[in-house]
C-alpha positions as CSV (number, residue, x, y, z in Angstrom):
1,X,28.6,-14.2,-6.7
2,X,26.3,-15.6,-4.2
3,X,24.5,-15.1,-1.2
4,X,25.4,-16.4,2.4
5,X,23.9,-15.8,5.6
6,X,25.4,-15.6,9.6
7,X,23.3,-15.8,12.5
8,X,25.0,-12.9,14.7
9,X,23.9,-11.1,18.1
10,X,22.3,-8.4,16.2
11,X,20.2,-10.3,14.1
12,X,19.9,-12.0,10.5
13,X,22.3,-10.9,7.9
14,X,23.4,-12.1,4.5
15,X,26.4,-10.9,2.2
16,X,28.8,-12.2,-0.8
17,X,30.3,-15.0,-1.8
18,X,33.6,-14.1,-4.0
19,X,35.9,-16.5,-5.6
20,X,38.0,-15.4,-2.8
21,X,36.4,-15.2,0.5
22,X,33.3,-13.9,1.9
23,X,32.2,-10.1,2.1
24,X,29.9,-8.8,4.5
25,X,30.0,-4.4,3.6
26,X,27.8,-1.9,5.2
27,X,27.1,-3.2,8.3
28,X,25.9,-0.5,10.5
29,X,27.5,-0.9,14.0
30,X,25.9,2.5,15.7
31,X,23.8,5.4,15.3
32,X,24.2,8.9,16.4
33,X,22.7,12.6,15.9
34,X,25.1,15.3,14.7
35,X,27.7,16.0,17.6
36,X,26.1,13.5,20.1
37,X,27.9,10.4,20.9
38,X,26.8,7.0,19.1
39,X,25.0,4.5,20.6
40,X,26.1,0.9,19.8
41,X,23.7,-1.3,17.6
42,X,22.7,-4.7,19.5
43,X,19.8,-5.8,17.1
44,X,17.7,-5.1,14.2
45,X,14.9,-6.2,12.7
46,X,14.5,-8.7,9.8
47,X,17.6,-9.6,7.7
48,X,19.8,-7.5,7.3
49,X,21.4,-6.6,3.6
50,X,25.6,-6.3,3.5
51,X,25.9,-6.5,0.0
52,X,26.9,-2.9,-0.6
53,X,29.2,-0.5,0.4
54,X,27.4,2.0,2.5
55,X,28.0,5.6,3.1
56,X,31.4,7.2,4.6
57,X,31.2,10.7,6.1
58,X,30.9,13.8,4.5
59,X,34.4,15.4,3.3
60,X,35.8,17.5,0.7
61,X,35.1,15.0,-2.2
62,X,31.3,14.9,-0.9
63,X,31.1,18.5,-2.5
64,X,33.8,19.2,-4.7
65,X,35.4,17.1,-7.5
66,X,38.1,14.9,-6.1
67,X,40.5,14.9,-9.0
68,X,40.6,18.4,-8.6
69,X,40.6,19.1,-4.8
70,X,42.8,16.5,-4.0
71,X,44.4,15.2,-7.4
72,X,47.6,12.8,-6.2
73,X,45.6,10.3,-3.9
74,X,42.7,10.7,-5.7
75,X,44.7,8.9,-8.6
76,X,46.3,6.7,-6.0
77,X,43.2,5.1,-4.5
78,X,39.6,6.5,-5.7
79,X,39.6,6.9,-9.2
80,X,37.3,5.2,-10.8
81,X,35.6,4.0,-8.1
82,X,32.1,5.6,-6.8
83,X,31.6,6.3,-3.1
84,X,28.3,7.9,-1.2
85,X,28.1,10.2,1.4
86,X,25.9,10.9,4.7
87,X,26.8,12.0,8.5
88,X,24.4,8.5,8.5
89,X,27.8,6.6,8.0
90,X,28.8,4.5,11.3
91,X,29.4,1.2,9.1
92,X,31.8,-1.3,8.7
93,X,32.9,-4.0,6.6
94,X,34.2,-7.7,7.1
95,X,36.3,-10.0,4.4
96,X,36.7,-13.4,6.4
97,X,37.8,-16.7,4.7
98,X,35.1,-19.0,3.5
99,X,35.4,-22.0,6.6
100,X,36.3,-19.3,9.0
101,X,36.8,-21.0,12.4
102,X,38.1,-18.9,15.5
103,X,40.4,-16.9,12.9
104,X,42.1,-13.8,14.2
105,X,41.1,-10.5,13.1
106,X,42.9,-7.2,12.1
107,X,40.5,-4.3,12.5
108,X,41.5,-1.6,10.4
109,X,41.1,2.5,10.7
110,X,41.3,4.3,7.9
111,X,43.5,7.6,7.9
112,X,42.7,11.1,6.2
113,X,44.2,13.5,9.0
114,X,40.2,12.8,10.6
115,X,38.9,14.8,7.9
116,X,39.1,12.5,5.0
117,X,39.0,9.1,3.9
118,X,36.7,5.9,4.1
119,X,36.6,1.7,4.9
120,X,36.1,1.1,1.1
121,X,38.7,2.8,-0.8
122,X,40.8,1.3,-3.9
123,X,44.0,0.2,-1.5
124,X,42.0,-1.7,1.4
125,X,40.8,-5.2,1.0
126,X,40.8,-8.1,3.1
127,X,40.8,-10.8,0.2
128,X,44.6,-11.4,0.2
129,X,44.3,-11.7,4.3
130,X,41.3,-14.0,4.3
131,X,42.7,-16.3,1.8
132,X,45.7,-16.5,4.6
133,X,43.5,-17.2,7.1
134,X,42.9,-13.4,8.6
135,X,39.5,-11.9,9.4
136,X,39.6,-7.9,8.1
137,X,37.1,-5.4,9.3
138,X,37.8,-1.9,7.8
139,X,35.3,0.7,9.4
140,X,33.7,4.5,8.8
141,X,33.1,6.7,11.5
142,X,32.1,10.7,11.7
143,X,35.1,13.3,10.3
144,X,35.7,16.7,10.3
145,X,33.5,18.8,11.6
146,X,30.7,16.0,11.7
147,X,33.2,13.9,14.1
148,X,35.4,16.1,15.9
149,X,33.4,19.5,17.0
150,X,35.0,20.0,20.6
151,X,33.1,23.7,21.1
152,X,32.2,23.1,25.2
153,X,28.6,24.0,24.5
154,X,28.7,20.6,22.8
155,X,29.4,18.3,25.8
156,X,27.3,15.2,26.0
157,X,25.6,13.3,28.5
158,X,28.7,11.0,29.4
159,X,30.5,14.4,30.2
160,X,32.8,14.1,27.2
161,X,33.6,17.7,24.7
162,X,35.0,16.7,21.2
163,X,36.0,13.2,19.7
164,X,32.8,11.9,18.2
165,X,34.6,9.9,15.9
166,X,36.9,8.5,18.4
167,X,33.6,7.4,20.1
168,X,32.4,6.0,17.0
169,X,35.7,4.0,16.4
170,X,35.6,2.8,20.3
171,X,31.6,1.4,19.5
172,X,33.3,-0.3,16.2
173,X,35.7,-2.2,18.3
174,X,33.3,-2.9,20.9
175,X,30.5,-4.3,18.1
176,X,33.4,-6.4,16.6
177,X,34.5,-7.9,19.9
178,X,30.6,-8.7,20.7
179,X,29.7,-10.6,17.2
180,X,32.7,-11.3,15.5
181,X,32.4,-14.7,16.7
182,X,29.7,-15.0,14.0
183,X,31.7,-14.6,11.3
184,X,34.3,-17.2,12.4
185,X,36.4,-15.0,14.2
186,X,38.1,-15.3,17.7
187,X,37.0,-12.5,19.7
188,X,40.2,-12.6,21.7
189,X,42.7,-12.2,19.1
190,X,41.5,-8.5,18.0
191,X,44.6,-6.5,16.2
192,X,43.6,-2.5,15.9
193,X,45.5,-1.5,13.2
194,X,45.4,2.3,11.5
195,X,47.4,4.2,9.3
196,X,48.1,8.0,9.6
197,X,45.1,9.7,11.5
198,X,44.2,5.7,11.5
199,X,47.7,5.1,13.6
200,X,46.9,8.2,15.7
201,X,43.9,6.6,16.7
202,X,45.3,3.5,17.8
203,X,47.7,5.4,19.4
204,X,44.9,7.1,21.5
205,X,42.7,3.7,21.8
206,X,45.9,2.2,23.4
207,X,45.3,4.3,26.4
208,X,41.5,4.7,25.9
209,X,39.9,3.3,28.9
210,X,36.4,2.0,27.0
211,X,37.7,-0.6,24.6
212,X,41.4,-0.8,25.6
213,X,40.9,-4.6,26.8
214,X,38.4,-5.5,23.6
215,X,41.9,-5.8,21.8
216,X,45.2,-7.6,22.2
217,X,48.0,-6.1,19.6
218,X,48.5,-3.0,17.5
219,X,49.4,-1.9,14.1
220,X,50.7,1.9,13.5
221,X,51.6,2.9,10.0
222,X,52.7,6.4,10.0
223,X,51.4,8.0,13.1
224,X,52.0,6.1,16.4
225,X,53.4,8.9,18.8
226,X,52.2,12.2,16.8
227,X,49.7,13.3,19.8
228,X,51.3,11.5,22.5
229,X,54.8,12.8,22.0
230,X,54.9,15.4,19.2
231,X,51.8,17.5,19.0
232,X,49.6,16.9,22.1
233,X,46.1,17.8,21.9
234,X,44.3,21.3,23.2
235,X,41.5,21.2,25.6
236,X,38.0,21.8,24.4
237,X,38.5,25.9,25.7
238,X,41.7,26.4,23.2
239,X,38.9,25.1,20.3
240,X,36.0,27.3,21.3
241,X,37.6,29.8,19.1
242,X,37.9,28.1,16.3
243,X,34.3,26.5,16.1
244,X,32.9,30.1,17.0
245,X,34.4,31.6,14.1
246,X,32.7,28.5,12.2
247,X,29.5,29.4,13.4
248,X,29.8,33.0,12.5
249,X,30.7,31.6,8.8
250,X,27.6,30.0,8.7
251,X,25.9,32.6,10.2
252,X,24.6,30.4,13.2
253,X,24.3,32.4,17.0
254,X,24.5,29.1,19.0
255,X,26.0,25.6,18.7
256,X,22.2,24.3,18.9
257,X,21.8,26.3,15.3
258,X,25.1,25.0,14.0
259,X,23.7,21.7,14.9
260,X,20.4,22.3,12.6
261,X,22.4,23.6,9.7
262,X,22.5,21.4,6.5
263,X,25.6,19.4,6.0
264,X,27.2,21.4,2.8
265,X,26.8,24.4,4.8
266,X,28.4,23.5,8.1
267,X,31.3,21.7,5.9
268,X,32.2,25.0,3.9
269,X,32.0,26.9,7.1
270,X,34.1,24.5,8.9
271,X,36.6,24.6,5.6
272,X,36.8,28.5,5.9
273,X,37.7,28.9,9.2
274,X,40.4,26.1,8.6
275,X,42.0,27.5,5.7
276,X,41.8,31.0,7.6
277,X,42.9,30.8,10.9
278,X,46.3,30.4,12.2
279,X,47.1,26.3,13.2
280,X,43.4,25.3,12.0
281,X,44.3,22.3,11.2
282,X,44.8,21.6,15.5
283,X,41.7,22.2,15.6
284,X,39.8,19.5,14.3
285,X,41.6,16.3,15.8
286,X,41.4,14.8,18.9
287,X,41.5,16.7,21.9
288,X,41.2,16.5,25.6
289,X,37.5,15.2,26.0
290,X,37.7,14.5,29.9
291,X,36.6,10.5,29.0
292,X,38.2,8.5,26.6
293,X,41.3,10.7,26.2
294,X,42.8,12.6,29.6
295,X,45.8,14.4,29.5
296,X,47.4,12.6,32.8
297,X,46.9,9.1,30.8
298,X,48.5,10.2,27.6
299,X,51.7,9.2,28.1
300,X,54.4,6.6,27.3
301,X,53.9,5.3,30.7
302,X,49.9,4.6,29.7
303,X,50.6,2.5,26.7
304,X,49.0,-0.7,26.8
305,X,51.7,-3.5,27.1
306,X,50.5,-5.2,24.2
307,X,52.8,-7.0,21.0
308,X,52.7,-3.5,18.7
309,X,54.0,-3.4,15.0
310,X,55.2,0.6,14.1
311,X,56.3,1.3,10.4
312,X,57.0,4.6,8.6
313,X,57.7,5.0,4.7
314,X,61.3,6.5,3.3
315,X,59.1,9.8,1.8
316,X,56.6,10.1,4.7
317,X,55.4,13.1,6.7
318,X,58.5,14.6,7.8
319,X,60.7,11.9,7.9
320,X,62.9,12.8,10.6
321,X,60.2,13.3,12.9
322,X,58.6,9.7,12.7
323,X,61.9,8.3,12.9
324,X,62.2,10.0,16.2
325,X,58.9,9.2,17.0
326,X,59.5,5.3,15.9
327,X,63.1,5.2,17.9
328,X,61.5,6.6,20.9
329,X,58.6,4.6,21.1
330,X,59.8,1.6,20.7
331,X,62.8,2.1,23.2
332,X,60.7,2.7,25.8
333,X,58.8,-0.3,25.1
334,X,61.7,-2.5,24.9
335,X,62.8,-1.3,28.5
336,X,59.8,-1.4,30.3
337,X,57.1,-3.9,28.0
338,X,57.3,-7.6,28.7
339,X,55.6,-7.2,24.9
340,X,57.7,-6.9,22.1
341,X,57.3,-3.7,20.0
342,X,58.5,-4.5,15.7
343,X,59.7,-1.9,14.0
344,X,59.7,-1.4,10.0
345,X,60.8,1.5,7.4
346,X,59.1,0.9,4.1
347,X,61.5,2.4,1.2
348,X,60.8,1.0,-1.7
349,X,60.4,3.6,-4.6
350,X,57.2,3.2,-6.5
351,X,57.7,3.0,-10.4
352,X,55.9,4.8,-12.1
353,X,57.1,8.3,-11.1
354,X,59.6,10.2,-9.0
355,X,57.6,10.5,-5.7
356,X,59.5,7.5,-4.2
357,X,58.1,6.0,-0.7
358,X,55.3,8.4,-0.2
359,X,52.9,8.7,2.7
360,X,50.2,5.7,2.3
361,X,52.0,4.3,0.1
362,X,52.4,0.9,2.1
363,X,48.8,0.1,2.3
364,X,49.0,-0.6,-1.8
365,X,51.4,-3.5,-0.2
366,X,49.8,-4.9,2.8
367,X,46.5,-5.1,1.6
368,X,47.7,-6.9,-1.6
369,X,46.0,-4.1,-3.8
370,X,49.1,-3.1,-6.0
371,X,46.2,-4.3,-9.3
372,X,44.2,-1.3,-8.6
373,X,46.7,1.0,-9.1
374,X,47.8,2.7,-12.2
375,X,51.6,1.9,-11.5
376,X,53.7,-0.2,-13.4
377,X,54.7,-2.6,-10.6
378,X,57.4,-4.7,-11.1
379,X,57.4,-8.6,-9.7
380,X,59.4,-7.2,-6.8
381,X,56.9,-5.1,-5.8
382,X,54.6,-7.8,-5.7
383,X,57.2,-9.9,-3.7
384,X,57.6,-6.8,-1.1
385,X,53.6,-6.9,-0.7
386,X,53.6,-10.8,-0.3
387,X,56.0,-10.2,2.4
388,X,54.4,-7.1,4.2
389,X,51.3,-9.1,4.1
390,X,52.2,-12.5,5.5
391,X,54.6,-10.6,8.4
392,X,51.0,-8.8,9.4
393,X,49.4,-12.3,9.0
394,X,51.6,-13.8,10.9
395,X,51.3,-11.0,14.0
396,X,47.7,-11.6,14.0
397,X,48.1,-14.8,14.7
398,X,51.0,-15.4,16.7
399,X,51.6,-11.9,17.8
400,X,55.3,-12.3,16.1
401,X,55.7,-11.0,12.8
402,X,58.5,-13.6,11.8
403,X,57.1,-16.0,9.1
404,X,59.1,-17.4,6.0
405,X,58.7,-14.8,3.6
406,X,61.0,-12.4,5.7
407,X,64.4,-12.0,7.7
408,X,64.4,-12.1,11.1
409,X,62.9,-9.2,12.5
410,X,64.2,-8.7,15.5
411,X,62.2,-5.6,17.8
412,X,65.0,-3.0,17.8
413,X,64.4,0.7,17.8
414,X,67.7,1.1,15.8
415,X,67.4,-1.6,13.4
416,X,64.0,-1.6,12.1
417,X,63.0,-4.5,9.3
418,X,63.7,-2.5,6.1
419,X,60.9,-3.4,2.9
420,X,63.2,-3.1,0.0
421,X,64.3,-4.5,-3.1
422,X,66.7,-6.6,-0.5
423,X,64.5,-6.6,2.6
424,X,66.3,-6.7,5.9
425,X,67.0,-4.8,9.1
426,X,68.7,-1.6,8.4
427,X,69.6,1.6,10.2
428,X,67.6,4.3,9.6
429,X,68.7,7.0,6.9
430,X,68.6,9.9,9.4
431,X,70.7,12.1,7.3
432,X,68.4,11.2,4.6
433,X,65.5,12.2,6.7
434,X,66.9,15.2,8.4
435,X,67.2,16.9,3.9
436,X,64.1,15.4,3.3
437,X,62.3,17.2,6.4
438,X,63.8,20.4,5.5
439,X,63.5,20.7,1.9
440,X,59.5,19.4,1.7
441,X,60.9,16.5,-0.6
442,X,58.5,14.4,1.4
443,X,55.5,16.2,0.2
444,X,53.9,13.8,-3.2
């Protein structure tokens, strides 16, 4: 490989040349003190190195053994691979096509239900999308209880409880709309694009007053709608506690202790209290922080009326549910968006096993990844990624997903483009979804 270099607002940098595209990794896009808000990065000194993959947040697999803790995806999409670790982890990564010129750029947020989960895992690249002419930034920001402490003795200056990581995510979009120009992207043709707690976030960025303008579509993959119309978010006082209880595991009197604790510490007291109370897992996503997400603007009526792209897999987290979500979602935006709102339903089995469409799943297709895997994919698996990949291309730069390699997708809350052995628009399989939901069949 060799070395190239780009000029951007920042500074200096140099990173990869690949047989494929061009790889800038580890680019640090903020900094931030443990439950304060991050402060965007607009220079450093010298040239900076993006050669490597720099460090995602601190999570279960920092401290325990992965294949163990967390066996299914860790044979999905981390084995074999090395990652490190650090609340030090507001980076991000950029694949862009070697004569990139004003190219438009899909910026992707990783999901791990905000407690998991990093930029650089086995099933996200942006080679396939930069050899079609797609910038791809993937980025890290704070998890857990390093990214989402909402105790109100933890307000910040800008008068915001809870959400670090949303924060981090909103400086990640803003860093990439300031100097993405220097990697031959166009700054106005932005896609935020997330999957799972990834798609959640989206979902909140759409009505997120700070960077809701830095981009112009949307890509949800399992998730658009779970906050906004399923599960909304508690205030900082329905938290407090929660995060008292992890104090008293780590034998801290007062947040500003908590705050001075070392990392493995706070983690295990954090995974305590969540494994112990009631509903913990509510307790550690976004909530009500009184800036960037505000109960009276979380709401279908505060979408952003912006092309958006939902999808959902046949075995995903309760399947009924994001159907619901899905039809509701994008009804409302076909009656009252000028935008058009695409809808898909990923079904295709994977071989390999009997787990069929699980949750994630997808990614292994739209990011063109299906060689990292351990499954035995067929050449129609590689078709159905080829087509899943250039529909995405294609929304990124046309904000229409129609391209050759597909039917016509038509936006339809009812008849959402089906990814299949024959892909087309289908109905959904609600009765399907409806014995899959109750029985936990959805569960890999």
């Amino acid at each position: 490989m060799n070395f190239v270099t780009r000029q951007t607002a920042c500074g200096k940098l140099f990173g990869l040349e690949t047989e494929r595209c061009l790889e800038f990794r580890g680019i640090r896009y903020a900094t931030a003190e443990r439950f304060a808000y991050p402060k965007r990065v607009t220079h450093w000194d010298g040239e900076y190195d993006a050669t490597e993959f720099r460090a995602c947040c601190y999570q279960q697999r920092a401290f325990y053994d992965d294949a163990v803790v967390n066996p299914f995806y860790h044979k999905e999409f981390r084995k074999g691979l090395t990652f490190s670790y650090d609340e030090d982890c507001l980076f991000l990564n950029i694949w862009t096509p070697k004569q990139a010129q004003n190219c438009p750029v899909l910026l992707y947020i990783h999901g791990g239900s905000f407690t998991g989960g990093s930029g650089n895992e086995g099933q996200i690249s942006g080679a396939r999308f930069a050899e079609k002419g797609v910038i791809l930034v993937s980025v890290n920001y704070r998890l857990g209880p390093f990214g989402f402490c909402s105790h109100p003795d933890v307000r910040g200056e800008n008068g915001a409880c809870g959400n670090q990581g949303l924060f981090d995510q909103t400086e990640a979009v803003l860093w990439v709309k300031e100097n993405i120009a220097a990697f031959g992207g166009d700054p106005e043709r932005i896609t935020l694009m997330g999957q799972s707690a990834g798609a959640m976030s989206v979902d909140i960025h759409l009505s997120n007053p700070l960077c809701r303008d830095a981009f112009s579509a949307a890509v949800m993959m399992s998730g658009a709608g779970m906050q906004r119309l399923f599960g909304k978010p508690l205030t900082p006082e329905k938290t407090k506690p929660f995060w008292e209880k992890v104090m008293e595991n780590a034998s801290a009197a007062t947040m500003d202790d908590l705050r001075h604790t070392d990392a493995k510490t706070l983690y295990d007291a954090w995974l305590t209290a969540y494994r112990s109370m009631k509903l913990g897992m509510f307790y550690t996503v976004p909530v009500y922080d009184g800036v960037l997400l505000k109960s009276d603007a979380f709401n279908l009526q505060a979408i952003a009326d912006i092309p958006q792209i939902i999808g959902v897999t046949a075995d995903d987290m309760a399947p009924l549910v994001l159907e619901r979500l899905a039809k509701k979602w994008a009804a409302y935006a076909e009656k009252n968006h000028s935008s058009k709102c695409y809808v898909y339903n990923f079904t295709r089995p994977l071989p390999g096993d009997a787990k069929g469409a699980w949750h994630s799943c997808d990614l292994l297709y739209a990011f063109s990844t299906l060689d990292f895997n351990w499954r035995p994919f067929e050449p129609i698996d590689r078709a159905i990624s080829e087509q899943l990949s250039d529909a995405l291309c294609a929304f990124a730069k046309t904000r229409d997903p129609n391209c050759g390699a597909i039917p016509v997708w038509t936006p339809s809350a009812d008849w959402p483009l089906r990814f299949c052995e024959t892909t087309r628009p289908m109905r959904w399989d609600t009765a399907g979804n409806v014995r899959k939901t109750l029985s936990g069949m959805w569960m890999p």
